[in-house]
C-alpha positions, 0 to 999 in steps of 0.5 A, a space after each residue: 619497859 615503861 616510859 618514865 613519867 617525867 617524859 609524859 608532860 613538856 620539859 620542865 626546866 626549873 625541875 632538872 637543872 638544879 638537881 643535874 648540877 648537883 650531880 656534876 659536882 658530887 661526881 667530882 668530875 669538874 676536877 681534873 685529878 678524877 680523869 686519867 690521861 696524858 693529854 690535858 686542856 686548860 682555861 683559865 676564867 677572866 675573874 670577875 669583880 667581887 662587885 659584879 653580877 653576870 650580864 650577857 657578856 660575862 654569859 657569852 664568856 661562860 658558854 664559849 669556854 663551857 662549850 670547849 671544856 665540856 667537849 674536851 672532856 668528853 674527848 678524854 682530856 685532863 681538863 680544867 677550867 680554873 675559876 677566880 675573882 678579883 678584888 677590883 680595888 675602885 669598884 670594891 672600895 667605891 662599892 663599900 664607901 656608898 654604903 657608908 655615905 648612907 649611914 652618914 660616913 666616911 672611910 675616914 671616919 672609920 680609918 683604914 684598919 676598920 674600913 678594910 675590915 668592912 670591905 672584907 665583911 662585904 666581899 665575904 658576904 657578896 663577893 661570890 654572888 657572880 660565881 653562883 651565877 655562873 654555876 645557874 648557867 652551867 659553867 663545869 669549873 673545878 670550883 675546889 681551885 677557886 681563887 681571889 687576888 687577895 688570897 693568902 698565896 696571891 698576895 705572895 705572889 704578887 710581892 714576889 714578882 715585884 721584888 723581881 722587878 724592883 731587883 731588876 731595876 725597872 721599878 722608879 719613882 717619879 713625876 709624871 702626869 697621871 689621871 687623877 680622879 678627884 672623887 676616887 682620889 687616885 690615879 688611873 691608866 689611860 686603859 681606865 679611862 672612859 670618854 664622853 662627848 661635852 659641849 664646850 668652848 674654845 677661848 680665844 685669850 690676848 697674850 700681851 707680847 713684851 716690847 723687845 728693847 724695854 727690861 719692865 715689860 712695857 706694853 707694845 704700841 700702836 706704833 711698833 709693827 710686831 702685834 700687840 697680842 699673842 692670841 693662844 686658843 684653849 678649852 681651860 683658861 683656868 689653867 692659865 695661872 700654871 703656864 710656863 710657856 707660849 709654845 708655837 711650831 717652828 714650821 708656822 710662818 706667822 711666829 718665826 719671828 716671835 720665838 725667844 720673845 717674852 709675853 706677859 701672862 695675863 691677870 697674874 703680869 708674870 713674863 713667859 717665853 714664846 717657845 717651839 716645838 714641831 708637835 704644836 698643831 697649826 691648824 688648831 686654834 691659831 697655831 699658839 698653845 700655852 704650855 701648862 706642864 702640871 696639867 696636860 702631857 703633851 705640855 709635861 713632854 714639852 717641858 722635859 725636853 726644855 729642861 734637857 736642852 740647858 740653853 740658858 740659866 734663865 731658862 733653867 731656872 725659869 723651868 726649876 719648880 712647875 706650878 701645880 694650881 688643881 689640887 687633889 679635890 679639883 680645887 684651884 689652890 696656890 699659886 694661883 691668886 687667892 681670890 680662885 683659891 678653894 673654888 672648882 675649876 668650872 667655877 673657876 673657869 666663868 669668872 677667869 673668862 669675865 676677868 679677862 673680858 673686862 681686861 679686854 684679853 678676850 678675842 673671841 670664844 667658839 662653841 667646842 665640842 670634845 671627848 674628856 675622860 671619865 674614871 671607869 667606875 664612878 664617871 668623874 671628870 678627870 684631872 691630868 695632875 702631876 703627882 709622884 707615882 711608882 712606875 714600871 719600865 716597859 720598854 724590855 718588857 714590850 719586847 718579850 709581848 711583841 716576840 710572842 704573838 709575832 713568832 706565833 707561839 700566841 695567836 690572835 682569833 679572829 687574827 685582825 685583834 693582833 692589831 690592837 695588841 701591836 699598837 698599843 706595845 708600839 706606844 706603850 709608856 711605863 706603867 703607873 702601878 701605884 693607886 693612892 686608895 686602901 683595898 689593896 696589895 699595899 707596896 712593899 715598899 719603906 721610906 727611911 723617916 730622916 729623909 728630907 731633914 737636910 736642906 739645900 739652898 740653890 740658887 734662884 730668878 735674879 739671884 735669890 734663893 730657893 729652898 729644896 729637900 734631899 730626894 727621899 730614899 726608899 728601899 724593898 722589903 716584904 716584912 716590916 724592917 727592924 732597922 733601916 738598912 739606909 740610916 740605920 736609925 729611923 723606924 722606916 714607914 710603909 708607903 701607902 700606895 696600893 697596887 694596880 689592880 690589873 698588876 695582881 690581875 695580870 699575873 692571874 696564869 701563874 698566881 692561881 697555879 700555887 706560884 712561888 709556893 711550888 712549880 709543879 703546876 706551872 711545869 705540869 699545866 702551861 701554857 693553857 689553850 685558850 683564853 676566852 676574853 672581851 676585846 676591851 680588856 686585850 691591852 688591860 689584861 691579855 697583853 699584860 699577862 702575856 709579859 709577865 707570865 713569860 718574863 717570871 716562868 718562861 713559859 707563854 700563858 696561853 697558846 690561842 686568844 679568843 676575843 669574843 664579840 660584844 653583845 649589843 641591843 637589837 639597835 645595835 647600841 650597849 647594853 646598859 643597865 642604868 639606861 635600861 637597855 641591859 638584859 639580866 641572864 638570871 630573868 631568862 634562866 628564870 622564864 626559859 631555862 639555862 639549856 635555852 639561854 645557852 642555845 639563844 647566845 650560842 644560835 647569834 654568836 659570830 666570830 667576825 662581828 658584835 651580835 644584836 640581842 633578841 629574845 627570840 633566839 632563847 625562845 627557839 632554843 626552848 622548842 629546840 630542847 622540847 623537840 628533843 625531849 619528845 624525840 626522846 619519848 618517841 624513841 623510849 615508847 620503842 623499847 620494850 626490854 633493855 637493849 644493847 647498841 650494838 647493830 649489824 649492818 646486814 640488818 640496816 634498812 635503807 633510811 638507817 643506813 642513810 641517817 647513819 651516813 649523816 650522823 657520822 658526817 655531822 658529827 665530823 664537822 661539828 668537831 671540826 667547828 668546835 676546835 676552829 672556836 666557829 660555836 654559833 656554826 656548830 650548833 645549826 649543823 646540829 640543830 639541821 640535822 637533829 631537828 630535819 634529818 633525825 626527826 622530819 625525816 628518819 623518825 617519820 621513815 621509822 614510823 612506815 617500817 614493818 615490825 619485823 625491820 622495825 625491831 630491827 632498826 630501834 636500835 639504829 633509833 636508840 644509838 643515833 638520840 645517844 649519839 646526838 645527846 653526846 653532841 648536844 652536851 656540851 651546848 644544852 647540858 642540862 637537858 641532854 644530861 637529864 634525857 640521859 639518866 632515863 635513857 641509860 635505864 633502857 641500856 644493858 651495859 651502861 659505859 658511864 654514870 654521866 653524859 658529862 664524861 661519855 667519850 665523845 
């Protein structure tokens, strides 16, 4: 028989891979109805953004969770690997409105109904790029099942699981301090926040303290001995016009005796009481902290264990409203005095500092350097508002979270991650699951129209009056109501919140299996075996998932969490495209291969640590493959008539015997790497044996073998490269696959079409 052409010249990459793939999915194998079996292994694929293009995280992802479903498949299971997109609504919605800037508009000049039109024209047009992406570098997902989290039965889903929730009691309505990002418009979690390091200043500001036996807060004088000044240290004196309080530590002796005094609130003259409370930290600043409950949590807390104590009317009603002096636009607005208003808060900020510096307030400014938080996806500065939200009670929640991982029906891999998940259940607040932008899965929830028509007079500081609306009134439905079931009147209005996009996303085992429309997937499928994550996302997402999947089916989501390393550059710092320091996995797919990239990623991958790029390990993987490409030649050159692989061992020489033994050995411990998630490990075993044993030692054994043994031991030749194709699969796929369909023309009875279903 003649060595097929193709094996006369270098392995050529950009020839086989395109046409293999196309092979793998006409054969329909990807999908698990076409495999007959009782056992069966699932994964689910994190769903990239609609905005996103693979980078080598999403790479490393791809070839871990290709590596175990490949190898499962070849082990004779039912598999499945489920793949999906997210709607990501920030990142879609910032994405579409950069566009619309550049044509010289806004969303709201569009509307919302025209502007979600666009934002589904561009997802349509490229919200699928990353999957492609994914297939270039040979991801087996049954792509029949692809799901989005705006789809049709999604969105069921996600209505379906709030009406649960909200049926449940656990959905609220309520003020809390949210991080708002002025630019996006909308709140955001703590988890969505990024920190960068700013040079600042630490205000040193003069409280004037109220002289105790005068009622018009007559300045202290020279001649009494409490101090003139309270002196307060803080990052934002702009906030100063929304303070409601000077609060100290109980425990710091400088203060004992000024606790339940007044200070005079500089610039605006307004009294505000020197307060305690234990979580004020001696050792920052002076030990004295304003307190600005609409603009800082730790304040906000402050303020509700004030308000619960009920220890006076005067502080009750000192403590009614709460001054909000940021607007929405990080714009101070009333009540501050006019001549702020309108203005940024860093502008601000200069000229509050020279006001009070002439007023001599200022006692000193430090140099402060500190960490504030960026919204995750367009890098604004975020302001802790006090805004209405939606919120989620965590608290039975976290209980069903904890138990999971703790009994160990869901292990951590590498155990040590468990730490992170603990920690954050330990501490967790309820969710904010609203989000005040339009690409999204709108709350189903109504507001009755005559709400807050009455008004109610409550008495107020010395006897006045101050006005206050009834609490407005909400109720569920997942259709638009015909009638208010609260007045029975008013035609009642959606509200506009959007949900979180990590609500949808975390309820992504069971939305993508057909939940509610049927339980016969959920029944059939769950739990999954392994999610295959980044540790970024393990309280975003994994956690989430957790709850919800085992809180709405009962079942755990997945039994094993692998949290793969990140992938940093060769200085060991991220990756980062704006910087130029990301890698693009297309440009290498390009220059040496999916077979090579794969081998580059999987060759430095550690289960322990964070991995430093190189180039080289791509490089090696690419000679590795024309290693086995020659071997293949070499071995195809042996075969003159089709041959069966079958042998006796009577017939066996000295070195097939000994090859045989390594194969065997070989084979048996890449296994055992493989189920133990230890990739990076198998793949040397492989490539020591492949390239040393195979072909330094038995190939170069073989070549001194009379004729007669010769004969004899091709076929030992033959069945050791089939054997290592089979291994070599599930890490280089396309080469192995290509050198298979040419090595089956040698064989008499071929047992299968495809490497990719060959019994391992």
């Amino acid at each position: 028989m003649k060595v097929p052409k193709v094996f006369l010249k270098p392995y050529n990459s950009k020839l086989v891979e395109e046409r293999i793939y196309q092979l793998w999915e006409k054969s329909g194998y990807f999908s698990p109805d076409k495999i007959r079996s009782k056992k069966k292994f699932l994964i689910f694929l994190p769903p990239p953004n609609v905005t996103g293009s693979l980078h080598l995280g999403h790479a490393l992802n791809a070839c871990i969770s290709d590596i175990l479903i490949r190898f499962k498949r070849m082990k004779g299971f039912k598999t499945l690997w489920l793949p999906g997109t997210d709607h990501a609504g920030i990142a879609t919605q910032n994405v579409v409105e950069k566009k619309l800037k550049k044509e010289g508009k806004t969303r709201f000049d569009l509307g919302k109904e025209n502007f979600l039109k666009r934002v589904w024209e561009w997802k349509e047009k490229y919200g699928n790029v990353i999957l492609e992406q994914l297939k270039k570098i040979g991801a087996s997902c049954d792509w029949k099942r692809t799901r989005f989290t705006m789809d049709k039965n999604y969105s069921l889903a996600v209505k379906e699981v709030f009406r649960y929730l909200w049926n449940r009691g656990w959905v609220y309505r309520g003020k809390r301090i949210v991080n708002w990002c002025p630019r996006c418009q909308t709140s955001l979690s703590d988890l969505e926040l990024e920190y960068q390091e700013e040079k600042s200043c630490l205000y040193y500001i003069r409280y004037p303290i109220k002289k105790k036996s005068d009622s018009k807060s007559q300045l202290l004088t020279d001649k009494d001995q409490t101090p003139k000044y309270l002196v307060v240290a803080t990052t934002r004196p702009e906030t100063m016009f929304g303070d409601l309080a000077v609060a100290v530590n109980q425990k710091d002796k400088r203060y004992r005796n000024l606790i339940g005094e007044k200070v005079i609130l500089p610039i605006v003259k307004r009294e505000i009481p020197i307060i305690a409370d234990k979580r004020v930290e001696i050792e920052f600043g002076t030990g004295a902290v304003k307190i600005t409950p609409a603009h800082d949590p730790l304040d906000y807390e402050i303020y509700l264990d004030l308000v619960s104590k009920k220890k006076s009317k005067e502080f009750q009603n000192l403590f009614l409203e709460i001054p909000r002096i940021i607007d929405d636009s990080a714009r101070i607005c009333e009540p501050a005095p006019k001549k702020y208003q309108g203005l940024k808060v860093k502008e601000v900020r200069e000229r509050v500092v020279e006001d009070l510096k002439k007023q001599g307030l200022i006692e000193k400014i430090e140099p402060y350097l500190h960490k504030v938080p960026l919204c995750y996806r367009c890098h604004s500065k975020i302001e802790p508002l006090l805004k209405e939200q939606w919120f989620l009670k965590m608290e039975e929640l976290k209980k069903v979270a904890v138990e999971a991982v703790k009994s160990g029906k869901i292990k951590f891999v590498p155990k040590r991650w468990e730490r992170i998940y603990f920690n954050w259940l330990k501490n967790v607040k309820d969710w904010c699951l609203s989000r005040q932008i339009w690409w999204g899965h709108q709350l189903p929830i109504w507001e009755c129209a005559t709400n807050g028509s009455e008004k109610w007079e409550v008495g107020g500081e010395k006897g006045g009056k101050r006005e206050m609306r009834v609490e407005k009134k909400y109720f569920f439905s997942l259709e638009k109501p015909k009638k208010c079931p609260i007045c029975g009147k008013c035609q009642p209005k959606q509200v506009e919140d959007v949900f979180d996009t990590w609500f949808s996303s975390s309820l992504w085992i069971f939305g993508t299996l057909n939940w509610p429309k049927t339980k016969k997937e959920i029944n059939f499928w769950l739990p999954s075996d392994v999610l295959c994550t980044a540790k970024d996302i393990i309280n975003l997402w994994v956690a989430r998932m957790i709850f919800m999947t085992i809180e709405i089916c009962h079942k755990i989501p997945f039994r094993d969490v692998l949290i793969h390393p990140t992938i940093l550059t060769k200085e060991g710092k991220r990756m980062s495209k704006s910087l130029g320091t990301g890698i693009d996995p297309m440009d290498l797919i390009k220059d040496y291969g999916a077979d090579a990239l794969r081998f580059g990623i999987i060759w430095q991958y550690q289960e322990n640590q964070d991995l430093r790029w190189s180039n080289d390990a791509v490089i090696a993987g690419q000679k590795f493959i024309n290693k086995i490409w020659n071997a293949s030649r070499f071995v195809f050159f042996q075969f003159d008539k089709k041959i069966s692989l079958n042998f006796k061992k009577k017939s066996l020489s000295k070195c097939d015997k000994k090859i045989l033994k390594e194969l065997k050995k070989t084979k048996e411990r890449i296994e055992v790497l493989i189920e133990s998630y230890k990739l990076g490990k198998a793949l040397r075993v492989f490539y020591q044996f492949f390239w040393n044993k195979f072909c330094d030692v038995y190939i170069e054994e073989y070549k001194k073998l009379d004729l007669k043994q010769k004969e004899k031991s091709k076929i030992v030749l033959g069945y050791v490269l089939f054997e290592s194709l089979k291994i070599a699969h599930p890490f280089l796929p396309f080469a192995s696959e290509e050198i298979y369909q040419h090595f089956k023309k040698f064989l008499k009875k071929p047992k299968s079409k495809l490497l990719l279903i060959e019994r391992w």
